[in-house]
C-alpha positions in Angstrom: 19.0 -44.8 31.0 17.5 -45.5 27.7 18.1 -43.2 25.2 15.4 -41.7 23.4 14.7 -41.7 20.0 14.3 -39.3 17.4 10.7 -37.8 16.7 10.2 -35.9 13.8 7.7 -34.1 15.5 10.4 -32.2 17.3 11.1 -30.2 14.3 7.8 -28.6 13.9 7.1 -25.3 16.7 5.6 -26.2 19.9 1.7 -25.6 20.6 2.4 -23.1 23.4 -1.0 -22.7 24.3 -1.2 -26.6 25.3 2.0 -25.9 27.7 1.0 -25.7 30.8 2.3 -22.6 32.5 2.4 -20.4 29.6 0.1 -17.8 29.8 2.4 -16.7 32.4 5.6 -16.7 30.9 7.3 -13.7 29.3 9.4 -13.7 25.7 13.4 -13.3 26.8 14.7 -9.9 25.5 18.4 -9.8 24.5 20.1 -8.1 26.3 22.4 -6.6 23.2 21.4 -6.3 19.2 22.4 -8.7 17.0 26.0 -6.7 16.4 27.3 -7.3 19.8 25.7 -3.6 20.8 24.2 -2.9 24.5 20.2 -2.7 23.8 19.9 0.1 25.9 18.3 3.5 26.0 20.8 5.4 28.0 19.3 7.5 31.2 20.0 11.3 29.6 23.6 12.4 30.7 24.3 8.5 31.3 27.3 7.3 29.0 28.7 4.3 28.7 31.6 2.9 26.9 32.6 -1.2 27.0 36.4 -2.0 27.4 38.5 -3.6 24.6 41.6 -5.7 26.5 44.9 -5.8 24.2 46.4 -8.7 24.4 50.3 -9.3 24.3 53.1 -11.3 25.1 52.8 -10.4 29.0 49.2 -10.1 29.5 46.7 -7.6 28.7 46.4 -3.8 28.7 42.7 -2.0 28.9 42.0 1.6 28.5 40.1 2.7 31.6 39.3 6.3 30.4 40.4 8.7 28.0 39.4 12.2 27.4 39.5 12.3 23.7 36.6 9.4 23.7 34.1 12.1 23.9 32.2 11.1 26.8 32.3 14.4 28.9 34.5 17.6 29.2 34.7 17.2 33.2 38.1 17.4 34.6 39.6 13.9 36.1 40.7 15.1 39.5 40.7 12.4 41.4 41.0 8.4 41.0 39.7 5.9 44.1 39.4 2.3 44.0 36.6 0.2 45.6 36.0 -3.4 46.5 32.7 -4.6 47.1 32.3 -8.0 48.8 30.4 -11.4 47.0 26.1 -10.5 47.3 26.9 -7.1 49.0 24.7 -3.9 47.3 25.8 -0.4 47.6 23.8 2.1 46.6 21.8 4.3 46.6 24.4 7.1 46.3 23.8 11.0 44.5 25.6 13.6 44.1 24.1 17.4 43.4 27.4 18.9 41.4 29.8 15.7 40.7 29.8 13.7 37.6 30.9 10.0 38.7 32.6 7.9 36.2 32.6 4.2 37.3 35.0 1.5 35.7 33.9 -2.0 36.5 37.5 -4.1 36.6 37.2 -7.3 38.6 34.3 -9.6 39.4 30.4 -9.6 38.5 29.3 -6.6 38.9 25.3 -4.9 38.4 25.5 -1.4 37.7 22.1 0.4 38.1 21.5 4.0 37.5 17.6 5.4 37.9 17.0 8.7 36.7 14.8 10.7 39.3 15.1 14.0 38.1 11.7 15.1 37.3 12.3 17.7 34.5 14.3 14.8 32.8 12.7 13.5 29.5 14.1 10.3 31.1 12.1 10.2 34.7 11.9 7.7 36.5 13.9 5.4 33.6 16.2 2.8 35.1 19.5 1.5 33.2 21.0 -2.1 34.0 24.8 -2.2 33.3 26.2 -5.9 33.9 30.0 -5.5 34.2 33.5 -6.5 35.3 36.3 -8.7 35.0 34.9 -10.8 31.6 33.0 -7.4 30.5 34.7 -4.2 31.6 33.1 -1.1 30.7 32.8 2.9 31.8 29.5 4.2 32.9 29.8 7.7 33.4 26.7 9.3 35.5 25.5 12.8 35.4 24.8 15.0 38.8 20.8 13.8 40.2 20.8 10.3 39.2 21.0 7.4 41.7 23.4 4.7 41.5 24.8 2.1 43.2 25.7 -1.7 42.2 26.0 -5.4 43.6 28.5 -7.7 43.4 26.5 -10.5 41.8 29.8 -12.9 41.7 31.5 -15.3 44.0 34.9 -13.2 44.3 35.5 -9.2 45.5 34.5 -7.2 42.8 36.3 -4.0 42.1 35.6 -0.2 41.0 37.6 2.2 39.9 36.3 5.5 40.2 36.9 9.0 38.8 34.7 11.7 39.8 34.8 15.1 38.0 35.4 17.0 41.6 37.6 16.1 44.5 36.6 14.7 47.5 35.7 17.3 49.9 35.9 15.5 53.6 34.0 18.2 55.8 30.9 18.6 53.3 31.0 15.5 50.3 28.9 16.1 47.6 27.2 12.6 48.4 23.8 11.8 49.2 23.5 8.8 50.1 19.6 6.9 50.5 20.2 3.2 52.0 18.5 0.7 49.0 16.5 -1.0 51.8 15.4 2.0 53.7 11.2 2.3 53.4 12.2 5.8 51.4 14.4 4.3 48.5 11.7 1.3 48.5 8.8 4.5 48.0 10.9 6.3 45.6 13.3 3.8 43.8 10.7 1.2 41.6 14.0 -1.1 41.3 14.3 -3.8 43.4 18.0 -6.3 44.1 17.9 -9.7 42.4 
């Protein structure tokens, strides 16, 4: 193939209305501000919090979750692990009295939260967390807002969890409203890449 040569017109901006196309294409927004910060305006009661991994001479150590980082006074009384399966979605999940704190340790994973409580000043506001194994990170949820995630990778993703009450097994504090039931199409506006 012949290669092309220089044209100093390349250095002077493109005439996007003579692109064909165009009119229909939207500006890319970062996805984090110029210091390396998430560009996010958290869903009130959402936290978040990204991991740092310490390095050393056998491998790496990464705080999960520590109380003194501010993020909620809710006890830790319980801590499950979850592995979600390559292009596999769980959500939409809810909980009436539990505050959910989700780690993201393993894989690709795309954390969404969508605040439905209508006497939130954040109703109806939807928050994208993109985490895992190359970007671990806490996102801690509040009583009344959905979540769920997808595992957007090519390997098992896992989630550690650590809700703020146990598990009851004859009444869960879980609501749970399938992401491609006709109801959580009517009531969620997000919709699964």
């Amino acid at each position: 193939m012949p290669q092309t040569e220089y044209d100093p017109r390349w250095d002077e901006p493109a005439n996007l209305t003579d692109v064909h196309g165009f009119e229909s294409a939207a500006r890319r927004v970062s996805h984090t501000t110029e210091d390396g910060a998430l560009r996010l305006d958290p869903i009130e009661g959402v936290r978040y919090r990204l991991a740092r991994p310490v390095s050393h001479y056998h491998g790496h150590l990464t705080e999960i979750y520590r109380e003194d980082w501010g993020l909620t006074n809710a006890a830790l009384v319980q801590v499950t692990m979850t592995t979600t399966f390559p292009g596999r979605i769980r959500a939409w999940g809810l909980h009436r009295f539990t505050i959910d704190r989700l780690f993201a340790a393993t894989g690709s994973l795309l954390i969404i939260c969508y605040d439905g409580r209508q006497a939130s000043p954040t109703y109806r506001s939807i928050n994208e967390f993109m985490l895992g194994g190359r970007n671990q990170g806490l996102v801690l949820i509040p009583p009344g807002v959905y979540h769920g995630w997808k595992n957007i990778g090519d390997d098992e993703a896992t989630i550690i969890s650590m809700p703020s009450r146990l598990y009851e097994y004859e009444a869960p504090d879980r609501w749970e409203l399938p992401w491609d039931s006709a109801e959580a199409q009517a009531s969620i506006p997000y919709r699964w890449p």
